[in-house]
C-alpha positions in Angstrom: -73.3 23.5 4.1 -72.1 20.4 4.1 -68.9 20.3 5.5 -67.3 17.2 3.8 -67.1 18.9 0.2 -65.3 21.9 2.0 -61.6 21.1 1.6 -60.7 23.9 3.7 -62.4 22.9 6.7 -60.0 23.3 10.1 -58.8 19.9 12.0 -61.1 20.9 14.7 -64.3 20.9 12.8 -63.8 17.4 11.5 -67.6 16.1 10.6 -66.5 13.2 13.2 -66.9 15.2 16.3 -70.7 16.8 15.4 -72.8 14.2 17.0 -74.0 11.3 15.5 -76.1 12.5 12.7 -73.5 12.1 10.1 -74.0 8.4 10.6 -76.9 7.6 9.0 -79.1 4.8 8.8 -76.8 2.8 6.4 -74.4 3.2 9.4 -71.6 3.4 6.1 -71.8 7.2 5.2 -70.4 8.7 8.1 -67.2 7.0 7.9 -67.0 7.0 4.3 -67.1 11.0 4.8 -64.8 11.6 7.3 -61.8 9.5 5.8 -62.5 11.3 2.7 -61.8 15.0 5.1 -59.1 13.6 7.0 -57.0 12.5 3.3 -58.3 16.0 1.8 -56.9 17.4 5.0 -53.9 15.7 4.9 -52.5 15.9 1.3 -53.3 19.9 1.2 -50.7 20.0 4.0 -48.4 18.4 2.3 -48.5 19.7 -0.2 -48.1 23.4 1.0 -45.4 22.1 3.3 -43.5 20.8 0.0 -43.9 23.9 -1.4 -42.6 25.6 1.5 -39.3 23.4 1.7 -39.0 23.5 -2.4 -39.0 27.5 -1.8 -36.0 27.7 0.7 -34.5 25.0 -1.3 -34.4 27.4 -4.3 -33.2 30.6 -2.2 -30.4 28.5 -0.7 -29.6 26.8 -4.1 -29.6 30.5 -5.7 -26.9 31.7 -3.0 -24.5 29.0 -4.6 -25.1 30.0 -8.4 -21.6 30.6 -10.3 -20.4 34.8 -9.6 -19.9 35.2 -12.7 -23.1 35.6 -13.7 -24.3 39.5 -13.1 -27.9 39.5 -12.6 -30.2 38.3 -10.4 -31.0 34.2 -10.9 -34.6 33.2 -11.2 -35.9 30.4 -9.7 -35.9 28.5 -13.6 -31.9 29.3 -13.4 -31.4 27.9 -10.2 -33.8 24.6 -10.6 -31.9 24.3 -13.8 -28.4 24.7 -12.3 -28.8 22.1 -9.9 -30.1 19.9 -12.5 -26.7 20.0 -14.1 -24.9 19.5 -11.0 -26.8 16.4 -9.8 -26.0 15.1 -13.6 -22.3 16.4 -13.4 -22.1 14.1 -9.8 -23.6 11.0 -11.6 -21.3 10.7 -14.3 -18.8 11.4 -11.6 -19.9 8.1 -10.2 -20.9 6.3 -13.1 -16.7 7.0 -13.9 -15.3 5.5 -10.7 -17.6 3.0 -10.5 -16.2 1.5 -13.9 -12.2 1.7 -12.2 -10.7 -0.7 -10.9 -8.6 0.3 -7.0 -5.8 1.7 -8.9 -7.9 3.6 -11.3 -7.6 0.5 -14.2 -10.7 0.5 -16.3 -12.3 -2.8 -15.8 -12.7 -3.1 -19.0 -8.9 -3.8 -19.2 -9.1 -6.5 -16.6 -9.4 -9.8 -17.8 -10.4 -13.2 -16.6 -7.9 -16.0 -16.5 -8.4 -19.3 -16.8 -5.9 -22.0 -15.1 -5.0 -23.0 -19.2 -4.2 -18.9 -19.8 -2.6 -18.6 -16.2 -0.1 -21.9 -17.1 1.1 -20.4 -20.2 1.4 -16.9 -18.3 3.9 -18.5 -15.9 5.5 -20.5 -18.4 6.2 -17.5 -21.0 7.4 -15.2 -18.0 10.1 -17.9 -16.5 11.1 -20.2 -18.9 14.1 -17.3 -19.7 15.5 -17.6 -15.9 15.9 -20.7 -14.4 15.2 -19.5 -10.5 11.9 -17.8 -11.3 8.8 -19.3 -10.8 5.3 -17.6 -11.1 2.7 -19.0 -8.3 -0.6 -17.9 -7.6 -3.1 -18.0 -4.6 -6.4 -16.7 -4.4 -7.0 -13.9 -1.8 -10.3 -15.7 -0.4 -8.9 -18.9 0.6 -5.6 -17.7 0.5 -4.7 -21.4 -1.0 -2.4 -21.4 -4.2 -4.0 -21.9 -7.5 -1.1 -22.7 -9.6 2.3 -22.9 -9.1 4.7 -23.1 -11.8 6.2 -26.6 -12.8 10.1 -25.7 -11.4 9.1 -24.4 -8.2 9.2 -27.8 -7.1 12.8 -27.8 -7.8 14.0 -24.2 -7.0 12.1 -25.1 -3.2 13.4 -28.3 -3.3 9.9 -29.7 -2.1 7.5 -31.8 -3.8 4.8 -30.3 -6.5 1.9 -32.2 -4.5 2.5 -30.5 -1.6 2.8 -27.2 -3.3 -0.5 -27.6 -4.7 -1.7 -28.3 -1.3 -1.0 -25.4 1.0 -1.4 -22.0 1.8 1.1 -19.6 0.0 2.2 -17.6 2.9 2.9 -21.4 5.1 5.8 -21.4 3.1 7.2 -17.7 4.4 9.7 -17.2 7.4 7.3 -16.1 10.3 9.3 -12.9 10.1 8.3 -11.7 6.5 4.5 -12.5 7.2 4.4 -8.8 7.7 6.1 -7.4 4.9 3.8 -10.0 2.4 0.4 -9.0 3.9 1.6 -5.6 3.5 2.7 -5.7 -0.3 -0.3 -7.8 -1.4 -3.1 -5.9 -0.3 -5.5 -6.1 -3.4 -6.2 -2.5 -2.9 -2.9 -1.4 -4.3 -2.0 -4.0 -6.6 -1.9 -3.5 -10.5 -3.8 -5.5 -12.8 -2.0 -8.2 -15.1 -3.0 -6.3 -18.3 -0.1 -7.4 -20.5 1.2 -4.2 -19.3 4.9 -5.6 -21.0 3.6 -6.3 -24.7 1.1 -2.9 -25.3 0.1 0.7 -23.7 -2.9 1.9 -23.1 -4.5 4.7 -21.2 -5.4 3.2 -18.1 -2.1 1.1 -18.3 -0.9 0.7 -14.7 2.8 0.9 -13.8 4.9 -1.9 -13.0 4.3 -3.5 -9.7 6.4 -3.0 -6.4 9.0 -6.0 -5.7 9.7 -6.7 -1.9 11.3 -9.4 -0.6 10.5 -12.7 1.6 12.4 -15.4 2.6 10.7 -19.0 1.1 11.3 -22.7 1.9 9.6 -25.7 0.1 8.2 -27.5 3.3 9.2 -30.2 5.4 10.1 -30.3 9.3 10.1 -26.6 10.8 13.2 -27.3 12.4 14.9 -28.2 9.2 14.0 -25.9 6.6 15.6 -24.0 5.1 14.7 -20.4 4.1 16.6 -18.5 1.1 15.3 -15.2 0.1 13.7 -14.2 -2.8 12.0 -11.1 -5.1 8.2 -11.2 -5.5 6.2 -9.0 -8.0 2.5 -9.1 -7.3 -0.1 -8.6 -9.5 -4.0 -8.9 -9.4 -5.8 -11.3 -11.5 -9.3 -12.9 -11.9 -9.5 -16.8 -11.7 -12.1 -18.9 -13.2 -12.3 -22.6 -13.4 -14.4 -25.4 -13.5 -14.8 -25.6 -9.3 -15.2 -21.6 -9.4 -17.3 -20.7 -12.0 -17.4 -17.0 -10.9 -14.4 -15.0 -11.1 -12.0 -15.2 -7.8 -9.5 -12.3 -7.3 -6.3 -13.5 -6.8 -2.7 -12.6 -6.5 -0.2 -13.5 -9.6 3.4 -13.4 -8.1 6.7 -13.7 -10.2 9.2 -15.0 -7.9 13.2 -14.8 -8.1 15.4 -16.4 -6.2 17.8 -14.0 -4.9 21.8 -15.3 -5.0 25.0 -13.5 -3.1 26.0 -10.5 -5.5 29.6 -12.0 -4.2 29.1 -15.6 -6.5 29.1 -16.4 -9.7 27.3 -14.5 -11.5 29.1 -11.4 -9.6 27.7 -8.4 -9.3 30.3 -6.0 -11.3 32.4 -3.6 -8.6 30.9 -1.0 -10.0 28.0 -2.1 -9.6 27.7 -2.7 -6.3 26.0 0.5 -5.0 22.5 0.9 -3.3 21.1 3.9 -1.1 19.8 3.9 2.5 17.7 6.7 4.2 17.7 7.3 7.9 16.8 9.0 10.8 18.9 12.0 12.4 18.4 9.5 15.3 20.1 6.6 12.9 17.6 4.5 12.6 16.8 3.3 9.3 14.2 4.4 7.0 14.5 3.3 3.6 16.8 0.6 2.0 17.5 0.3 -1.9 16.6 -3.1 -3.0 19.7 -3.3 -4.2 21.4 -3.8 -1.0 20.0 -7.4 -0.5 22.4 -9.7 -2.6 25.2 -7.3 -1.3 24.4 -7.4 2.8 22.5 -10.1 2.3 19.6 -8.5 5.1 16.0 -7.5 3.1 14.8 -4.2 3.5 12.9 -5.4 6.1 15.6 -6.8 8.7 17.2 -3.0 8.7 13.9 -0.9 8.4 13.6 0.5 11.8 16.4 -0.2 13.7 19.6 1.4 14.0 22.3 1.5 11.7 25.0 2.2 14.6 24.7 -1.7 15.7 25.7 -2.4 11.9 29.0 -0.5 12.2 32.3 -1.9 13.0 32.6 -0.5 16.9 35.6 1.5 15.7 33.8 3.1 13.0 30.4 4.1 14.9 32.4 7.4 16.2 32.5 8.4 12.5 28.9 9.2 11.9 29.3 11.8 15.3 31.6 13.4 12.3 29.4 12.9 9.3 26.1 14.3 11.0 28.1 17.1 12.2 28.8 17.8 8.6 25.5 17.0 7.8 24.2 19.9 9.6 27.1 21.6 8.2 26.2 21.4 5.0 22.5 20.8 4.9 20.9 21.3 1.8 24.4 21.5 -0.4 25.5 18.8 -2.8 26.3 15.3 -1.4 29.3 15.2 0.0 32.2 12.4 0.8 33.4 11.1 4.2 35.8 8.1 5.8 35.1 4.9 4.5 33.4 2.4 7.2 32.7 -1.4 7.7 29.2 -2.3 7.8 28.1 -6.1 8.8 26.4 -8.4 7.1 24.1 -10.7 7.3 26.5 -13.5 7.6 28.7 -11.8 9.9 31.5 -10.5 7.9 32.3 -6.5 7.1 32.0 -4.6 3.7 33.9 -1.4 3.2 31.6 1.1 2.3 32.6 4.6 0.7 29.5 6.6 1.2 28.3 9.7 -0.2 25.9 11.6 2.3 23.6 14.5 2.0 19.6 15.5 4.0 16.7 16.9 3.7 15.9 19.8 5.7 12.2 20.5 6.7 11.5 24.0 6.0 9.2 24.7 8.9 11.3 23.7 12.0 14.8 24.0 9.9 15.9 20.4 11.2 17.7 17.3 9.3 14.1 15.1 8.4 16.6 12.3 7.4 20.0 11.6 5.7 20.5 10.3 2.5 23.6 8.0 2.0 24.7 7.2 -0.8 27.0 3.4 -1.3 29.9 1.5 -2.6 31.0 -1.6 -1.5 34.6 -1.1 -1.8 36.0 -4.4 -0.9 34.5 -7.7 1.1 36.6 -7.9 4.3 36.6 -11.8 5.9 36.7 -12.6 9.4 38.6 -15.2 11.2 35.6 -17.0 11.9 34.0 -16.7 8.4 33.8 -20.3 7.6 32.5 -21.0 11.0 29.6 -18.5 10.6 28.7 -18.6 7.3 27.3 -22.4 7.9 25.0 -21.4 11.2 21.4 -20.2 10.1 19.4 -17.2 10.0 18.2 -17.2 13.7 22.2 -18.1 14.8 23.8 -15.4 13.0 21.6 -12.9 14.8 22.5 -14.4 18.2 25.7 -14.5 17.7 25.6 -10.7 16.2 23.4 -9.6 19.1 26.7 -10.4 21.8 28.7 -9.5 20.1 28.1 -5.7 18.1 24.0 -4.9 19.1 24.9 -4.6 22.8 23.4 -1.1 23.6 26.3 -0.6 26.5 29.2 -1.0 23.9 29.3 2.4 22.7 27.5 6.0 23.8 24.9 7.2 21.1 24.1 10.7 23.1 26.4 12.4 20.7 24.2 11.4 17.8 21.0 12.1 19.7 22.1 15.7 20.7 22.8 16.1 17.3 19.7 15.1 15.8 17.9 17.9 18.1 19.9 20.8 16.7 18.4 23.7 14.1 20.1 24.0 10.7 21.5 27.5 10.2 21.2 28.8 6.6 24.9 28.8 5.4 26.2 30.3 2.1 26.8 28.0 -0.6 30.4 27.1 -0.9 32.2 28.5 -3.9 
């Protein structure tokens, strides 16, 4: 028999190993033969070794078939339930891969043109006078437009506007806070979300707060703050004829809520969060044109160095009520003096109340709730109020953010201590 038209032949009897008989005279046939074995051979194997693998595929796939179904799958059942699944997980993909990183469908996003972003900027700040719309693009991080009265609320020159990066023209200070508030990741699309509604509509963006100047020599500019809502946007021009992802920002100055126009006096009220340990966790935007510090500048540090030194005894008294009264309605306490950024005191009549962590029944943090009652004015108001930035923090550092000035164990101790469920008061 001739063993190259016996497909079932084992490895060992391969027709290559019998001697050289096999190789004729044409010196051709032998070889010829023996590849034709060896792929034979080869694809029977794998073939039963598919089969093998597609059979404990099934049995596992069968062990994951829906309960409710009664009787025994067949293999049909199961091949055909994992079609659906493999079907269900491309749509699934197909989906996500058509949203934008907020979940915006792309088909919402639209490219802009410089023509479309210039009448953007101009219909969104022609109403207010110390707004400006700029943006930069987030791969060269160089601004693509500015508006035309940024030059004049920066007080710097257009060219140079158009010349530098956006975030040269933040204090070094709020580099942070703008890298993290214009991440693309989590910004909204521009999709005219203030004329129309649709069902991918994203919500408004974020604001935060950075202090801007328009240029000149570091050691005279000067930086005033302002509000920045970021959006994302898709550029295309002339030089860039794919579309560049950049960041649209709308950009108010922000003015004292103590000058024309004033804030109303009862209006003046913003929110803080903080730690048992007082240190500062949250701060309402509107505390900036009140204080005059952004979020920022109290985030993380302690709001015992803000405090009139007389005063910083009374929060040993409200976060003993605090525990007190954990988890009841907000509740009243003594007035105290906070400092601002300019060195002066407000009088704040606060409102406090916490949250309670249900698991190790201890204060998370304490809510406080503010007035500004009336803008007290030191006898060196004038004096301070025309130093900078940087010299109202030195002079605030010796004089109230000394850590040997006043004892915060009190406070600490208190911070460490277990709520005990009380009865609600009647």
């Amino acid at each position: 028999m001739d063993p190259c038209g016996d497909p079932a032949v084992p490895g060992g009897d391969c027709p290559q190993t019998r001697g050289p008989g096999l190789q004729g005279a044409s010196g051709q046939e032998g070889p010829l033969q023996g590849t034709c074995v060896d792929s034979s051979h080869s694809e029977h194997e794998d073939r039963n070794r598919m089969s093998e693998e597609l059979i404990m595929v099934v049995q596992e796939m069968k062990k994951y078939f829906p309960a409710e179904r009664h009787t025994k799958p067949s293999t049909l059942d199961a091949l055909n339930y994992a079609l659906r699944c493999v079907h269900s997980v491309q749509a699934n993909s197909d989906f996500f891969q058509s949203l934008g990183p907020r979940g915006a469908h792309q088909a919402d996003v639209t490219v802009y043109s410089l023509e479309d972003l210039t009448a953007l900027a101009s219909e969104h700040t022609s109403k207010n006078t110390d707004t400006f719309a700029a943006v930069f693009s987030f791969l060269s991080g160089r601004l693509v437009h500015i508006s035309e009265q940024a030059a004049l609320i920066l007080n710097s020159k257009r060219g140079f506007l158009k010349s530098v990066h956006f975030v040269d023209l933040l204090a070094p200070q709020d580099v942070r806070a703008f890298y993290a508030h214009t991440a693309p990741t989590q910004l909204p699309f521009w999709n005219n979300w203030t004329q129309r509604a649709s069902q991918y509509e994203c919500a408004p963006a974020k604001p935060f707060f950075c202090r801007i100047c328009g240029g000149g020599d570091r050691e005279k500019r000067h930086y005033s703050p302002f509000r920045i809502l970021p959006y994302l946007v898709h550029v295309h021009s002339s030089a860039q004829p794919e579309p560049e992802p950049c960041c649209l920002t709308l950009v108010e100055k922000i003015h004292s809520g103590y000058e024309a126009p004033r804030i109303p006096v009862d209006k003046r009220i913003f929110t803080t969060t903080h730690t048992p340990g007082c240190v500062f966790l949250e701060v309402d935007e509107r505390a900036v044109p009140l204080l005059g510090y952004l979020p920022q500048d109290l985030i993380g540090t302690s709001i015992l160095t803000y405090l009139h030194p007389e005063d910083r005894p009374l929060m040993v008294a409200i976060h003993q009520k605090v525990l007190k009264y954990a988890g009841h309605p907000p509740f009243e306490h003594s007035p105290v003096r906070f400092c601002t950024q300019n060195g002066e005191y407000v009088i704040l009549d606060s409102s406090w109340s916490s949250f309670v962590n249900p698991w190790s029944r201890k204060v998370s943090f304490i809510i406080g709730r503010h007035k500004v009652r009336t803008y007290c004015v030191r006898g060196t108001t004038r004096r301070v109020t025309r130093h900078s930035h940087v010299e109202i923090r030195g002079h605030l550092r010796w004089s109230i953010f000394s850590p040997g000035l006043w004892d915060q164990t009190p406070v600490i101790r208190l911070a460490q201590q277990t709520v005990l469920p009380t009865a609600p008061s009647q």
